[in-house]
N, C-alpha and C positions, 0 to 999 in steps of 0.2 A: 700503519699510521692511522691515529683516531681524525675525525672528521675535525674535533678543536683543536688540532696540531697543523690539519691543513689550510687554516683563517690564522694562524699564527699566536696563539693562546700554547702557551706548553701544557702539559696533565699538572706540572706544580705551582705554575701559577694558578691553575684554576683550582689546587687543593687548597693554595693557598687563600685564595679567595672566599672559597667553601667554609675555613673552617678561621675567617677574619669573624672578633667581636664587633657588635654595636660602637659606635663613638659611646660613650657614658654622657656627655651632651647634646646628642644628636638631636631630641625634641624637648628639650630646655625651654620653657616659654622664658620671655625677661622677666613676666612675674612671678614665674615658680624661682626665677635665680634672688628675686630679690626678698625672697617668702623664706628661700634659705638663708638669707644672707643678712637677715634683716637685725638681729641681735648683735650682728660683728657690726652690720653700718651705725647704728646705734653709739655702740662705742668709739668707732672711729669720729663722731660728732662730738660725744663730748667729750673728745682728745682734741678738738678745735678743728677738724677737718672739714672742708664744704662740701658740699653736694657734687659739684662740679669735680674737686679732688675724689671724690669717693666713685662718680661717674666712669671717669676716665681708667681707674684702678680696675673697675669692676668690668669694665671692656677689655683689659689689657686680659688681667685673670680667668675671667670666667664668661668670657663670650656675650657679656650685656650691650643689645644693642641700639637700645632704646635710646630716646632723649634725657635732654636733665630734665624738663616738665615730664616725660612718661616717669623717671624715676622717682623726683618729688611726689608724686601725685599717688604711687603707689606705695609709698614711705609711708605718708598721710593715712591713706585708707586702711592701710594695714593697722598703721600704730591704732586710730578709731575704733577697729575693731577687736582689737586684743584690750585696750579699753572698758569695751560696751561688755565684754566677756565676762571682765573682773570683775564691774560692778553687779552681772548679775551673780557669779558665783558667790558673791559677799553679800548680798541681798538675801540668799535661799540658806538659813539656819537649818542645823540637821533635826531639828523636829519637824521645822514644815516639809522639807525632804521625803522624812521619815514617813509624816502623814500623807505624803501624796502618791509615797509608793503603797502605802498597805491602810487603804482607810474602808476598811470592810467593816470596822466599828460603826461609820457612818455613811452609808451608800448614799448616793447622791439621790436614789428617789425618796429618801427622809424628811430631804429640804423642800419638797415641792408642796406648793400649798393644794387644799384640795378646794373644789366649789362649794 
């Protein structure tokens, strides 16, 4: 008899235990769930649903255990930031792009005035 059979562990529970996966949300923060999730809540708003509706859903489903202000507020920051993205990527034309990857026509010690 092994020494884990005599504490009462049989050899298959502890195989079985050995060769259990991860939970798949075991280290879920509530902002990576709502980072995932953020394009379906989106929709589900403008299908007329609240916050509070989407809150509750998102606890029932996917383990969100945050408040409605932590999830508001990460809705917010989020959308701002997907945002502030698009206006830069619309802002940067593929010439100045182009010029800032390869501007060896113009090195920057050209521009420097001398004394």
């Amino acid at each position: 008899m092994s020494a884990s059979s005599d504490r009462g562990v049989t050899e298959r529970a502890r195989a079985a235990f050995i060769a259990a996966r991860r939970p798949a949300n075991a280290k879920l923060s509530d902002w990576m769930r709502v980072v995932e999730m953020l394009d379906d809540m989106s929709a589900k708003r403008a299908a007329g649903w609240s916050y509070a509706d989407i809150r509750r859903v998102l606890a029932r489903t996917v383990g969100f255990r945050g408040s409605l202000a932590i999830l508001y507020g990460s809705v917010c920051r989020l959308t701002a930031q997907r945002r502030a993205a698009t206006r830069v990527e619309d802002t940067v034309s593929p010439a100045a792009s182009a010029s800032l990857e390869d501007d060896t026509r113009n090195p920057p010690s050209a521009h420097r005035k001398t004394r």
